[in-house]
PDB file of N, CA, C, O and CB in Angstrom:
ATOM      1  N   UNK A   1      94.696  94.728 119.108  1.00  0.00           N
ATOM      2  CA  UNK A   1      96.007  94.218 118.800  1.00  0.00           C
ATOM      3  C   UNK A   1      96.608  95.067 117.667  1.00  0.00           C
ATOM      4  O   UNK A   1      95.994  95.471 116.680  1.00  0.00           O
ATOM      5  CB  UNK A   1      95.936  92.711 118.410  1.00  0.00           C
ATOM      6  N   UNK A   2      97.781  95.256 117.932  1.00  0.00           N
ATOM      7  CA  UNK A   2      98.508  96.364 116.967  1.00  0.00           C
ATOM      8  C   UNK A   2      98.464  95.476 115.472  1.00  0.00           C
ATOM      9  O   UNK A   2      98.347  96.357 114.620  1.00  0.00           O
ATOM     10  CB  UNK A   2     100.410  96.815 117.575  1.00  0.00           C
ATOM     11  N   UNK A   3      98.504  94.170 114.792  1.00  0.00           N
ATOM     12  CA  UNK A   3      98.444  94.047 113.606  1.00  0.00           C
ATOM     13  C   UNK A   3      96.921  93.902 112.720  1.00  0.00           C
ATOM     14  O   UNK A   3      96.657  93.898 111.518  1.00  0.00           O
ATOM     15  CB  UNK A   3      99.271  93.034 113.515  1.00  0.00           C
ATOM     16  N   UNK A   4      95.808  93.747 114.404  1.00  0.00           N
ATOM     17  CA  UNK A   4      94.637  93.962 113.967  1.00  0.00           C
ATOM     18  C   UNK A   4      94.098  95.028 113.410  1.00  0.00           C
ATOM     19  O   UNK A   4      93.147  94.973 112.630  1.00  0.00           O
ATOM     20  CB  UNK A   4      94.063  93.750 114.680  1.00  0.00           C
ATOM     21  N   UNK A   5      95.028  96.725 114.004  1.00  0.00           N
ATOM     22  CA  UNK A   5      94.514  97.626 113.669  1.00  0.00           C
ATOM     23  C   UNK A   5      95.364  98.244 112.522  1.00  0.00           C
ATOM     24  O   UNK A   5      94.948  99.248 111.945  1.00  0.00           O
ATOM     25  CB  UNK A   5      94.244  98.314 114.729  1.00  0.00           C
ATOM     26  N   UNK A   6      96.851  97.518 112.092  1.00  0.00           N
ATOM     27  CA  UNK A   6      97.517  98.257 111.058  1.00  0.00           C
ATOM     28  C   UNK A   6      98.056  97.381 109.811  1.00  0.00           C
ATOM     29  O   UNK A   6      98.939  97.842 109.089  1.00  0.00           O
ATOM     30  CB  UNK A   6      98.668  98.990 111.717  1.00  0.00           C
ATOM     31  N   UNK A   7      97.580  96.293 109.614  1.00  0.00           N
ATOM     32  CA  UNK A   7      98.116  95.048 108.971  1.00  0.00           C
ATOM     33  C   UNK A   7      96.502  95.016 108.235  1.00  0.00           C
ATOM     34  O   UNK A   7      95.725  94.079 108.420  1.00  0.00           O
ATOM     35  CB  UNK A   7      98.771  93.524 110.185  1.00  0.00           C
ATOM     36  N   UNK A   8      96.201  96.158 107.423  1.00  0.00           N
ATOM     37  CA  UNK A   8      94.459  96.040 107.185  1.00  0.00           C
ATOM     38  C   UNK A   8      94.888  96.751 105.365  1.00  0.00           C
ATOM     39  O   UNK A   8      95.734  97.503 104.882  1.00  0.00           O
ATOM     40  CB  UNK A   8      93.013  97.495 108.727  1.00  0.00           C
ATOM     41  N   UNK A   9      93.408  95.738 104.758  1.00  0.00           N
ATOM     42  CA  UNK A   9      93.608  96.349 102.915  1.00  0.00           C
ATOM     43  C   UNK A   9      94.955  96.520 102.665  1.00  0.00           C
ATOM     44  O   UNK A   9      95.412  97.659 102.572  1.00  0.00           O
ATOM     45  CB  UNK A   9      92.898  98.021 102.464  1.00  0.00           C
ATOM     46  N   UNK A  10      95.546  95.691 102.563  1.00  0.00           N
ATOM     47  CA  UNK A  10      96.987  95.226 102.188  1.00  0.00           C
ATOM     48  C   UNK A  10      96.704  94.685 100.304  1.00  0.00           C
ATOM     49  O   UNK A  10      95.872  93.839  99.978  1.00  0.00           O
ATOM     50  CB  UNK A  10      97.566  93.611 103.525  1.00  0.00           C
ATOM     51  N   UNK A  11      97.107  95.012  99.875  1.00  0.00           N
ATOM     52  CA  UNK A  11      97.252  94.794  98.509  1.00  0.00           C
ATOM     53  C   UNK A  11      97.455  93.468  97.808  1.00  0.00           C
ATOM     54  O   UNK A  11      97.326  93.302  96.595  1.00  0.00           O
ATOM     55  CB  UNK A  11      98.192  95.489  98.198  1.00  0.00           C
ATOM     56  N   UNK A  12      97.759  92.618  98.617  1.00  0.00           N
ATOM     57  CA  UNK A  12      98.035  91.630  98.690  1.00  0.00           C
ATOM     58  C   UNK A  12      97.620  90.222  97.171  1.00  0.00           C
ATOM     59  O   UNK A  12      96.670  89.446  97.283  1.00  0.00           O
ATOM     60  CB  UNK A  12      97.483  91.604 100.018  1.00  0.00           C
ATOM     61  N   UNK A  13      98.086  90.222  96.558  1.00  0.00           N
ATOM     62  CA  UNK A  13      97.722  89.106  95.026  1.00  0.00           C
ATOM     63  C   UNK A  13      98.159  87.980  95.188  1.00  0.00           C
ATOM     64  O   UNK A  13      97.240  87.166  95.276  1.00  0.00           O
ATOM     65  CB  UNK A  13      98.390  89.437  93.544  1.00  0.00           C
ATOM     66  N   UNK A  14      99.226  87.508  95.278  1.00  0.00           N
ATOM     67  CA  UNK A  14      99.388  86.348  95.502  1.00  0.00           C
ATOM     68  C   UNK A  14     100.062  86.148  97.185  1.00  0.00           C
ATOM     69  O   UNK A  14     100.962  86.918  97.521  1.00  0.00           O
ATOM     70  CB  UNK A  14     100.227  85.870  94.283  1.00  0.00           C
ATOM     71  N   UNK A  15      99.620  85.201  98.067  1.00  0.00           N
ATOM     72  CA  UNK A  15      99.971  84.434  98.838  1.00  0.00           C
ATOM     73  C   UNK A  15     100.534  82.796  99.307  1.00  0.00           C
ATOM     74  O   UNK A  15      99.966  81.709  99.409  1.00  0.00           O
ATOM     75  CB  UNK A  15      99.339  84.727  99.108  1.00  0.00           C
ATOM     76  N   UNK A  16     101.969  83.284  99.522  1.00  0.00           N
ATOM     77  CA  UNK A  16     102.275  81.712 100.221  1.00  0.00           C
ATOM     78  C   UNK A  16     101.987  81.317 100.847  1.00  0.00           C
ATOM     79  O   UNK A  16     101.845  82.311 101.559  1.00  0.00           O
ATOM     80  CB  UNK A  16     103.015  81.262 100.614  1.00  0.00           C
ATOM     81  N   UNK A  17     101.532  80.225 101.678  1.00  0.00           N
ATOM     82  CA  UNK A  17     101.720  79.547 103.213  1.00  0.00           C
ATOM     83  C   UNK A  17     102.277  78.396 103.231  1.00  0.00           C
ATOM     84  O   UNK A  17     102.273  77.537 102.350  1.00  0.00           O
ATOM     85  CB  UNK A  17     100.503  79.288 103.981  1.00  0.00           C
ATOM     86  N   UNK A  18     102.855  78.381 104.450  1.00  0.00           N
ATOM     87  CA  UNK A  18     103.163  77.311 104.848  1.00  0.00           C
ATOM     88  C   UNK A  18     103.391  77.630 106.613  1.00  0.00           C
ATOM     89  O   UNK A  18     103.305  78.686 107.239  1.00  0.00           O
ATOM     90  CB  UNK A  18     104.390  76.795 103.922  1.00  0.00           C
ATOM     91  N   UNK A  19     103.747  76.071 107.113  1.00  0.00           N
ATOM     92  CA  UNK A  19     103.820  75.900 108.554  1.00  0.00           C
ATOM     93  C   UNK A  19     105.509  75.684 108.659  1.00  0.00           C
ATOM     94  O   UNK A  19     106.354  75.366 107.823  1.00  0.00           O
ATOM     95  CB  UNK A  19     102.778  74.505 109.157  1.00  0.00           C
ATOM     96  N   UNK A  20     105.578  76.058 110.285  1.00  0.00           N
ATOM     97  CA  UNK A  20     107.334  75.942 110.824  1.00  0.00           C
ATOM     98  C   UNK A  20     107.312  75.169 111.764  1.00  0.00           C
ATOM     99  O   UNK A  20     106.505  75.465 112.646  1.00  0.00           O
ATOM    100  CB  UNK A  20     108.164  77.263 111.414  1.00  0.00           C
ATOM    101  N   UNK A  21     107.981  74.160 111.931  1.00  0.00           N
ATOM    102  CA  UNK A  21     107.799  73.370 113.366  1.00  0.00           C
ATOM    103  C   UNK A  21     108.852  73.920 114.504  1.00  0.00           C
ATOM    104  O   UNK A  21     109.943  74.368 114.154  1.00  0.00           O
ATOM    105  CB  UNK A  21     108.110  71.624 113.140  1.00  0.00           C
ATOM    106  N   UNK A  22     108.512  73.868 115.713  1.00  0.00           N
ATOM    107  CA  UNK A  22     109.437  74.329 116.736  1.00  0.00           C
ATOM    108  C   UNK A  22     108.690  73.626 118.087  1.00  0.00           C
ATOM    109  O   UNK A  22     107.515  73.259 118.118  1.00  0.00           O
ATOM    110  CB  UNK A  22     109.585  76.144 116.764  1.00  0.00           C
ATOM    111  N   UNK A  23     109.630  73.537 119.152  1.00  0.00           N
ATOM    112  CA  UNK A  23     108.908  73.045 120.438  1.00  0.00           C
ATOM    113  C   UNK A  23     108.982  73.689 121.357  1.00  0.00           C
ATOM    114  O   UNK A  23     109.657  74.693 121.126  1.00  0.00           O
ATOM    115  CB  UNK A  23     109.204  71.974 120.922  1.00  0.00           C
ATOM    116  N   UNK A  24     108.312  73.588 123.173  1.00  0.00           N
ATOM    117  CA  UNK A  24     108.103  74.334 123.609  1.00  0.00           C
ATOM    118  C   UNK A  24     108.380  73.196 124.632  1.00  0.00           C
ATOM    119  O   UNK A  24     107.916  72.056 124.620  1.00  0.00           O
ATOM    120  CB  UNK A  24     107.101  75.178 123.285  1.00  0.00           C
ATOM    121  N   UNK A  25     109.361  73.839 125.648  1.00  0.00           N
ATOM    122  CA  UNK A  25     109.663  73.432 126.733  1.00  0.00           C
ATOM    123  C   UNK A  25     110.753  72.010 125.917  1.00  0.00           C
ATOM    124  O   UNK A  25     111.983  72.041 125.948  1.00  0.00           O
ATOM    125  CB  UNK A  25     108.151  73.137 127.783  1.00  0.00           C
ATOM    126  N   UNK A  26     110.160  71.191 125.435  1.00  0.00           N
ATOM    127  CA  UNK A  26     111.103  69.602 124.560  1.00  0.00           C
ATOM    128  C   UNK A  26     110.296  69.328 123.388  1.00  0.00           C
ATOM    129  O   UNK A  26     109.178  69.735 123.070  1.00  0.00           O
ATOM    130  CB  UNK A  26     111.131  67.792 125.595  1.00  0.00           C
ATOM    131  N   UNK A  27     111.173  68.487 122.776  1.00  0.00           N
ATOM    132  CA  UNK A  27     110.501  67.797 121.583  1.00  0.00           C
ATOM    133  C   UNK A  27     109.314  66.351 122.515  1.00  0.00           C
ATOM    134  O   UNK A  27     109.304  65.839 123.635  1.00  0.00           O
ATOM    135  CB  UNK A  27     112.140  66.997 120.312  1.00  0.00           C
ATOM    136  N   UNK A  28     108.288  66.171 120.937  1.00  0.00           N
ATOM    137  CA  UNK A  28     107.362  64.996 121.863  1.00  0.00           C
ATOM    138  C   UNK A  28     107.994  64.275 122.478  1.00  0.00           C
ATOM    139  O   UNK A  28     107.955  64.274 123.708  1.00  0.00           O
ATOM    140  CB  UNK A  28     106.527  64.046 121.236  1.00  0.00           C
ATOM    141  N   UNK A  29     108.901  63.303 121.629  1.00  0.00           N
ATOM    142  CA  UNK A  29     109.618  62.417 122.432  1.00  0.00           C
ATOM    143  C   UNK A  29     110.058  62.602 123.512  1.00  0.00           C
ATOM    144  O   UNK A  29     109.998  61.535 124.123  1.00  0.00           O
ATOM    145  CB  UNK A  29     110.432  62.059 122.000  1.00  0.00           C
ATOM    146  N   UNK A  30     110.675  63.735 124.394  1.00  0.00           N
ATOM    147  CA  UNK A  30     111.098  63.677 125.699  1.00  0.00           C
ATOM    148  C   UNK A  30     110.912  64.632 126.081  1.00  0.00           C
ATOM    149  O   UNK A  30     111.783  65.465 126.329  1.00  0.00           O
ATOM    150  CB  UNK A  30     112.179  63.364 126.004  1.00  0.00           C
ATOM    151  N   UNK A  31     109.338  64.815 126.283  1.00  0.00           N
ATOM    152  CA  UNK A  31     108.129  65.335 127.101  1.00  0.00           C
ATOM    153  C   UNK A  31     107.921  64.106 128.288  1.00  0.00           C
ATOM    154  O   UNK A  31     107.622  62.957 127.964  1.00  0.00           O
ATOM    155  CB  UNK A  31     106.608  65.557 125.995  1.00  0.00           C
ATOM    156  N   UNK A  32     108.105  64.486 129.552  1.00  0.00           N
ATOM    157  CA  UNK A  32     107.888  63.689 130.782  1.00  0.00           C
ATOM    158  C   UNK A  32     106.423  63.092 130.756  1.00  0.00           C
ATOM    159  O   UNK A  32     105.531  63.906 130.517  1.00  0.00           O
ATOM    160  CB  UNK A  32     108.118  64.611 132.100  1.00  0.00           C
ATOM    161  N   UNK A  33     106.061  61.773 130.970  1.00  0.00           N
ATOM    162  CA  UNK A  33     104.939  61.746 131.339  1.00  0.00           C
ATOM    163  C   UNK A  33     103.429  62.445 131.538  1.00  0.00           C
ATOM    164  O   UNK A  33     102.382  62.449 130.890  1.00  0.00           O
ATOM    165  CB  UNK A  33     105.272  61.547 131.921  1.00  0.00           C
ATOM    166  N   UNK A  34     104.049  63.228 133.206  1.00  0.00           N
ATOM    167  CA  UNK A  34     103.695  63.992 133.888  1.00  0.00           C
ATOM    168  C   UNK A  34     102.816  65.453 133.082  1.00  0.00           C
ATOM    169  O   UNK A  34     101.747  65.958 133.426  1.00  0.00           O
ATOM    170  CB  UNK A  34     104.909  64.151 134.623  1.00  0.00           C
ATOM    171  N   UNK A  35     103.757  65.855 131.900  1.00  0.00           N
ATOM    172  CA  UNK A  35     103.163  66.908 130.784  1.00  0.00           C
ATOM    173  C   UNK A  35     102.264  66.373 129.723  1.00  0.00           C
ATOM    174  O   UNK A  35     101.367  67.029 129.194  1.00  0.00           O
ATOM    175  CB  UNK A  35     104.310  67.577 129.987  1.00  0.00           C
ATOM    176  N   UNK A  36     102.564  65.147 129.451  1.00  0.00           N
ATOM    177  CA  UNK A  36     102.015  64.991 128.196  1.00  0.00           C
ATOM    178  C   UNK A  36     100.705  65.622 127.857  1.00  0.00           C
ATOM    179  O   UNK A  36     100.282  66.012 128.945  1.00  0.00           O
ATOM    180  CB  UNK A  36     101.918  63.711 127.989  1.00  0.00           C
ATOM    181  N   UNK A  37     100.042  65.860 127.156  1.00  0.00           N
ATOM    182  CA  UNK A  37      98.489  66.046 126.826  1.00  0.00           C
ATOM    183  C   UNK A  37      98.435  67.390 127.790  1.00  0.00           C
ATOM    184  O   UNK A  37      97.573  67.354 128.668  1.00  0.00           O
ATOM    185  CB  UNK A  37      97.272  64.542 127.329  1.00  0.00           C
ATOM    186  N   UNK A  38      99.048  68.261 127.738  1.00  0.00           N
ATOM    187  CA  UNK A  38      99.273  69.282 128.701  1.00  0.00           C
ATOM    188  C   UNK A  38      99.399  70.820 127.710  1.00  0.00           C
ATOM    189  O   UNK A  38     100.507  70.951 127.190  1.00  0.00           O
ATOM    190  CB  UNK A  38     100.785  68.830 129.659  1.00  0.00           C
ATOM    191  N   UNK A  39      98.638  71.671 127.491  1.00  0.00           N
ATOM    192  CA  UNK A  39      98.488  72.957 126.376  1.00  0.00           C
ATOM    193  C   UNK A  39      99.778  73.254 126.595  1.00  0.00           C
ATOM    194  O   UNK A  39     100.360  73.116 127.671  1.00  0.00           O
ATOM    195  CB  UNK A  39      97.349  74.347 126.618  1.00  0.00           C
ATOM    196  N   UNK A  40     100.454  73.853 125.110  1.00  0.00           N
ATOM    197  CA  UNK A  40     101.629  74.678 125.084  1.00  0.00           C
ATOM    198  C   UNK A  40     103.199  73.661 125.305  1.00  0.00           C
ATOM    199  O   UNK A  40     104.317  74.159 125.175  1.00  0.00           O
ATOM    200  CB  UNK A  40     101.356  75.871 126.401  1.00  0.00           C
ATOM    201  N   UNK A  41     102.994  72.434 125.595  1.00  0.00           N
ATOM    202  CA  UNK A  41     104.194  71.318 126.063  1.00  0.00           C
ATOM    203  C   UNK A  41     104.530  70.778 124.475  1.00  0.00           C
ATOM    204  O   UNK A  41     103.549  70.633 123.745  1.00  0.00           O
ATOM    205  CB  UNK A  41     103.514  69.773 127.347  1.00  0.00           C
ATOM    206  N   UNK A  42     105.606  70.538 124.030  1.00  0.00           N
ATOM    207  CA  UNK A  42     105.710  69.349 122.623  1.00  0.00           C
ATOM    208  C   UNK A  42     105.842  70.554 121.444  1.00  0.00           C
ATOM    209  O   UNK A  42     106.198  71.732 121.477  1.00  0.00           O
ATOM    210  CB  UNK A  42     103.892  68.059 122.297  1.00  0.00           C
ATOM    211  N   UNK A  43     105.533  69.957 120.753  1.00  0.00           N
ATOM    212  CA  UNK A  43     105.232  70.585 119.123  1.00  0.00           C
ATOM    213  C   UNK A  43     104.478  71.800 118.749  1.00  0.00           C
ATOM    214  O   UNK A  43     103.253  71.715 118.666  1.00  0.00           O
ATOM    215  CB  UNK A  43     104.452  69.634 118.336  1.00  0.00           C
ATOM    216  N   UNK A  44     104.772  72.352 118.633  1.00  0.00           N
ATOM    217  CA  UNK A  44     104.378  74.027 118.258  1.00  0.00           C
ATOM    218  C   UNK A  44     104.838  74.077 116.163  1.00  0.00           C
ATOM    219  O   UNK A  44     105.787  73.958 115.389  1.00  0.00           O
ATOM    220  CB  UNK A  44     105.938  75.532 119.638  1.00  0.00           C
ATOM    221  N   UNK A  45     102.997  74.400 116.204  1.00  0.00           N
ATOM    222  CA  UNK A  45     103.038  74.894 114.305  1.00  0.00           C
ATOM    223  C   UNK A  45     103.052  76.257 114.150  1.00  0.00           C
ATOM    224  O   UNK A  45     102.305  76.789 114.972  1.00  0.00           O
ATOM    225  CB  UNK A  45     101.590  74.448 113.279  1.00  0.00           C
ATOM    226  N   UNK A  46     103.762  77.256 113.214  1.00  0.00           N
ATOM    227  CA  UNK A  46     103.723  78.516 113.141  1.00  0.00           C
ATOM    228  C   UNK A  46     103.323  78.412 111.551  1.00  0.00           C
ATOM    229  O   UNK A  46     104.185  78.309 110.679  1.00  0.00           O
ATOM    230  CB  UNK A  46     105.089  79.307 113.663  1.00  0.00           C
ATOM    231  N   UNK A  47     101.468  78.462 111.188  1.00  0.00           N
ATOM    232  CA  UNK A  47     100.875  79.056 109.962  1.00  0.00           C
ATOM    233  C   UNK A  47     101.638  80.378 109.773  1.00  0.00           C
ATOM    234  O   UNK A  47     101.978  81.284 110.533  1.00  0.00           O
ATOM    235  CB  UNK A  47      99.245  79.290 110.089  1.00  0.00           C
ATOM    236  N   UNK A  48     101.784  80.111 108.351  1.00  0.00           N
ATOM    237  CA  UNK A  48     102.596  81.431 107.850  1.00  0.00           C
ATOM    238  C   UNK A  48     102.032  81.557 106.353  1.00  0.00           C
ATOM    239  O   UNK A  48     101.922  80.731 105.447  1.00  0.00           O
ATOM    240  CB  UNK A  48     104.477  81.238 107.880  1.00  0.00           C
ATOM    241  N   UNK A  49     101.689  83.040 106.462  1.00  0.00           N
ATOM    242  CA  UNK A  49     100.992  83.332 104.954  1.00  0.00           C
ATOM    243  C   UNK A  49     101.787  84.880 104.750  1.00  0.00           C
ATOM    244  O   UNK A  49     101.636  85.956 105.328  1.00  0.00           O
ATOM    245  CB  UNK A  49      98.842  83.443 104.972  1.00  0.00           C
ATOM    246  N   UNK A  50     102.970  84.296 103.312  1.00  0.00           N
ATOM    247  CA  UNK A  50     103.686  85.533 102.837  1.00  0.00           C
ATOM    248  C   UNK A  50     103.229  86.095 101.668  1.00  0.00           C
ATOM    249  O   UNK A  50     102.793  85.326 100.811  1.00  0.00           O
ATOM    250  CB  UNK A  50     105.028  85.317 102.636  1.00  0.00           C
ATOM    251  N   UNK A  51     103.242  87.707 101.378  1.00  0.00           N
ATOM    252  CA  UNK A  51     102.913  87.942 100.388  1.00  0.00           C
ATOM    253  C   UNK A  51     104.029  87.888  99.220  1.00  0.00           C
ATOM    254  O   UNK A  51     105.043  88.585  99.278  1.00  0.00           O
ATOM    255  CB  UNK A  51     102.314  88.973 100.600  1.00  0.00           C
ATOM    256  N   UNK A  52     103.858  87.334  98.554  1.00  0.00           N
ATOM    257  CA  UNK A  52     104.805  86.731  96.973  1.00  0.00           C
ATOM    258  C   UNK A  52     105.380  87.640  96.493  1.00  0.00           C
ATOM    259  O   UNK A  52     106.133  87.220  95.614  1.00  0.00           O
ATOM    260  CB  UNK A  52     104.026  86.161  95.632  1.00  0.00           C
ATOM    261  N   UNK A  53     105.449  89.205  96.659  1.00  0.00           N
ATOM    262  CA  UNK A  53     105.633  90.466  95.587  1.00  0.00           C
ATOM    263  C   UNK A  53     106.335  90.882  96.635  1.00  0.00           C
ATOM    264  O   UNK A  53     107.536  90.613  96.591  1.00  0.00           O
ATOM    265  CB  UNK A  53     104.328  91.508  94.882  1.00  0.00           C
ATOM    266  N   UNK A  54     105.749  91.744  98.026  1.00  0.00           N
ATOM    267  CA  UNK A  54     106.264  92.235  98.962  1.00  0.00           C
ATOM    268  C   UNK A  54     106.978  91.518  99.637  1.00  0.00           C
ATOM    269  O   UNK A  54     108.017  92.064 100.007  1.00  0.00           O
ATOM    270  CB  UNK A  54     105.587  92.715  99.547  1.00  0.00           C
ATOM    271  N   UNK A  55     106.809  90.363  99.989  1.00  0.00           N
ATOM    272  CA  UNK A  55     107.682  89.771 101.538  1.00  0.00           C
ATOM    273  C   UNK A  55     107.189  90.195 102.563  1.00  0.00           C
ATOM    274  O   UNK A  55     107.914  90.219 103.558  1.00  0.00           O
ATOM    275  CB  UNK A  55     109.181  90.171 101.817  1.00  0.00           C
ATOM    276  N   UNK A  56     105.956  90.617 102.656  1.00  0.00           N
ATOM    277  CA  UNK A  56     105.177  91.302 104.074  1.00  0.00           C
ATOM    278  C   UNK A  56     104.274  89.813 104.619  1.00  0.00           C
ATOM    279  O   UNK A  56     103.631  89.025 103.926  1.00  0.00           O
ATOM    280  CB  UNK A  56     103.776  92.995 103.550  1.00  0.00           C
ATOM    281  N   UNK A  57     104.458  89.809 105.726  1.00  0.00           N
ATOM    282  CA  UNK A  57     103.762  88.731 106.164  1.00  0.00           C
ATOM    283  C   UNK A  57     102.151  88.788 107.012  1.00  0.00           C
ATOM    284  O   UNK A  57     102.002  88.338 108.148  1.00  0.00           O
ATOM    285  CB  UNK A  57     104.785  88.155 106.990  1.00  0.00           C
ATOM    286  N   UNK A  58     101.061  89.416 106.218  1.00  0.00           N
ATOM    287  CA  UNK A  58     100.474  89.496 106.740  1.00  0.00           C
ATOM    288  C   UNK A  58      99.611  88.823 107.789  1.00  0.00           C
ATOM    289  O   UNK A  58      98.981  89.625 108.479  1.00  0.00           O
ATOM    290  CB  UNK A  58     100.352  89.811 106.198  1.00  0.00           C
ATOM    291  N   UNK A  59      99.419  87.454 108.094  1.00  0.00           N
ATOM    292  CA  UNK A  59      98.716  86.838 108.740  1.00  0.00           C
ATOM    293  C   UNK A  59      99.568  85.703 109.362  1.00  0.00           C
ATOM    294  O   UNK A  59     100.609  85.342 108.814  1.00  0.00           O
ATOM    295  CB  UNK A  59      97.653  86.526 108.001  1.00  0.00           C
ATOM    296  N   UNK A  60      99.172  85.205 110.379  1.00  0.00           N
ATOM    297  CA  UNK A  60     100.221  83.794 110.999  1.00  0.00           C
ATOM    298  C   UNK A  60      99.350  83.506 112.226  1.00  0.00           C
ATOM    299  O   UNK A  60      98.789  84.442 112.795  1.00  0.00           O
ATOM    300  CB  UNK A  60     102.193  84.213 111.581  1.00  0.00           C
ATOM    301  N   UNK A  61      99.158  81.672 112.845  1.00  0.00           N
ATOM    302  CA  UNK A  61      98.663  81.690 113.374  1.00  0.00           C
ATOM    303  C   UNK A  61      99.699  80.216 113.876  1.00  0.00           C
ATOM    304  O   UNK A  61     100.471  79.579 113.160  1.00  0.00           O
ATOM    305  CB  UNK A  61      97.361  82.032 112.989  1.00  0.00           C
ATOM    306  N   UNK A  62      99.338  79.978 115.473  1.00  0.00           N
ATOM    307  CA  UNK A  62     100.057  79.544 116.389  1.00  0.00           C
ATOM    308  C   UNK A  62      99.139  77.843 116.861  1.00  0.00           C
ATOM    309  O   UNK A  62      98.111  77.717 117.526  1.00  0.00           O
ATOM    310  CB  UNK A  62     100.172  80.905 117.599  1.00  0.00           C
ATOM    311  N   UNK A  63      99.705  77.131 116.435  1.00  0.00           N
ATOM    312  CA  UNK A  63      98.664  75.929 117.174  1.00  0.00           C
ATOM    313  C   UNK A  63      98.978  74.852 116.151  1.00  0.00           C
ATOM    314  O   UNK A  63      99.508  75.161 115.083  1.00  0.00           O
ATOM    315  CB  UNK A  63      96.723  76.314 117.275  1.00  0.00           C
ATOM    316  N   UNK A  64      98.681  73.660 116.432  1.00  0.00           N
ATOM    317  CA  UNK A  64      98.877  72.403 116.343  1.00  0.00           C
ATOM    318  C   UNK A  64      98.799  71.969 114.575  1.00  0.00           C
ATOM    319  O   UNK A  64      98.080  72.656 113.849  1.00  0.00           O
ATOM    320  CB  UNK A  64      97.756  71.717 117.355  1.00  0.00           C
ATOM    321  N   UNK A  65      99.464  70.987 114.086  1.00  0.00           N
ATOM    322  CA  UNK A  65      99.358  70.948 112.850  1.00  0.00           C
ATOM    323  C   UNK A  65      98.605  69.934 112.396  1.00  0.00           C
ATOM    324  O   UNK A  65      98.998  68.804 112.104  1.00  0.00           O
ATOM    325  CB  UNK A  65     100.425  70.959 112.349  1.00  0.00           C
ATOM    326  N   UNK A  66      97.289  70.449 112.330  1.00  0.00           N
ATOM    327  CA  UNK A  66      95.622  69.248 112.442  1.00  0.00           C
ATOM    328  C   UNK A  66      95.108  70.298 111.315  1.00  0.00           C
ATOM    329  O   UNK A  66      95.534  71.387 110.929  1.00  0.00           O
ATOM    330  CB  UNK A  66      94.233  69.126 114.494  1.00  0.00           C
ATOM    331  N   UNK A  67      94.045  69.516 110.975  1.00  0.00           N
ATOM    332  CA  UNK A  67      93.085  70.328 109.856  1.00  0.00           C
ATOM    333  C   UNK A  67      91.759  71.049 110.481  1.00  0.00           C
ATOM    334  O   UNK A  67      90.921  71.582 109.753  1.00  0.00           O
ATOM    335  CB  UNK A  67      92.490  69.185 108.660  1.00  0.00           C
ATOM    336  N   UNK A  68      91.657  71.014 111.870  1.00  0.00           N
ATOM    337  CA  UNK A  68      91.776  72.269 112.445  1.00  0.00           C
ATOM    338  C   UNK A  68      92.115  73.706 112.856  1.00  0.00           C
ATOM    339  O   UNK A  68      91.432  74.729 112.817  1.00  0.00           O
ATOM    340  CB  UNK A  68      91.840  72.119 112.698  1.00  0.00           C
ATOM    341  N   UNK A  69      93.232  73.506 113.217  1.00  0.00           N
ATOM    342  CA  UNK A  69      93.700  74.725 112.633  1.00  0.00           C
ATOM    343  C   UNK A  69      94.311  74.927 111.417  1.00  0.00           C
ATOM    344  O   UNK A  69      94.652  76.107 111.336  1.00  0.00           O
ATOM    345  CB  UNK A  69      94.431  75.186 113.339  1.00  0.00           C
ATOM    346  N   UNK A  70      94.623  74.242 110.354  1.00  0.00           N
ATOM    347  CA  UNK A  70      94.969  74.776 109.345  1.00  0.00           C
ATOM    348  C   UNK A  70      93.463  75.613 108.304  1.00  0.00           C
ATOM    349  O   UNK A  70      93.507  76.609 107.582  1.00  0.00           O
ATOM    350  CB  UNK A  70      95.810  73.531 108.698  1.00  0.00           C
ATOM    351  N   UNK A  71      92.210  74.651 108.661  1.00  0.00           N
ATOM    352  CA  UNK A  71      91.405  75.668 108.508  1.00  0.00           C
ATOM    353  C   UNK A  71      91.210  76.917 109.083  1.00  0.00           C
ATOM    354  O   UNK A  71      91.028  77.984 108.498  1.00  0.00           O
ATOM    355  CB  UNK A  71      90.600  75.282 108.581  1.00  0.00           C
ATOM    356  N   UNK A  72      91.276  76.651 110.544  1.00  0.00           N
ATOM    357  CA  UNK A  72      91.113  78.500 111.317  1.00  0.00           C
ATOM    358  C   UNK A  72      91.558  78.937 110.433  1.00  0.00           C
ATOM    359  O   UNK A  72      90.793  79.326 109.550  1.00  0.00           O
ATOM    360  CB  UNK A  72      91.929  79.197 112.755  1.00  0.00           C
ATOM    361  N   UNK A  73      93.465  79.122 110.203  1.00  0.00           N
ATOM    362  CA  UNK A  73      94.295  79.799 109.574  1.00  0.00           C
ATOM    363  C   UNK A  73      94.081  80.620 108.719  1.00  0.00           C
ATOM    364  O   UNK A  73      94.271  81.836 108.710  1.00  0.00           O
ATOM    365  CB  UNK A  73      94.920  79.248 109.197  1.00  0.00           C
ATOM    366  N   UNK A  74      93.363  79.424 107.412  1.00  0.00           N
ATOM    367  CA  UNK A  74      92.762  80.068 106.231  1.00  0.00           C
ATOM    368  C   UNK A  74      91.461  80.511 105.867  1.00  0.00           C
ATOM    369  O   UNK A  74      91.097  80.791 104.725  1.00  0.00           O
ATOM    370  CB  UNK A  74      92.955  79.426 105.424  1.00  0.00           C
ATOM    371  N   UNK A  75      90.748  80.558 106.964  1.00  0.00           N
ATOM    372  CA  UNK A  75      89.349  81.501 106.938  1.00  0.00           C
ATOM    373  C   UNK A  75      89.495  82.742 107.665  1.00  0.00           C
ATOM    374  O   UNK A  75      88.545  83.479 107.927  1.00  0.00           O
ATOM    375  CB  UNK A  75      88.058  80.776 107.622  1.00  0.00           C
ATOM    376  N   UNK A  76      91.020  83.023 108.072  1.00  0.00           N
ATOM    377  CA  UNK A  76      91.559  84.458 108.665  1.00  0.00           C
ATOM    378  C   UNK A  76      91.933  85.186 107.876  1.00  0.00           C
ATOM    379  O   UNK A  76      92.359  86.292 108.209  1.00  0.00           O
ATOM    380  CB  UNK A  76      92.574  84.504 109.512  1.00  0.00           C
TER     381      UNK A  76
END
């Protein structure tokens, strides 16, 4: 992956994160039945870790807003 091989020893001192909410296909609420409990349907989290000095965003990760992935996130 192109940020695996050029997004590397980044200088990086202080880091922000935070998450963005957005949906995919509808919001939960008017998700059909038929989708519910269905990968990729509803609520979409975008982990976001900025660097504080630069504004370079080195890392971000895609998935549900559980302490699941907010750990993945931050052991990346």
């Amino acid at each position: 992956m192109y940020l695996d091989e050029h997004m590397v020893n980044l200088p990086c001192e202080r880091l922000q994160v935070d998450e963005v909410w957005a949906f995919c296909y509808a919001k939960d609420k008017n998700v059909p039945e038929s989708m519910r409990n269905k990968r990729g349907v509803g609520s979409v989290w975008t982990w976001t870790a900025i660097d504080a000095d630069t504004k370079i965003m080195p890392a971000f990760h895609v998935g549900t807003r559980d302490a699941a992935c907010a750990c993945e996130f931050m052991m990346t």
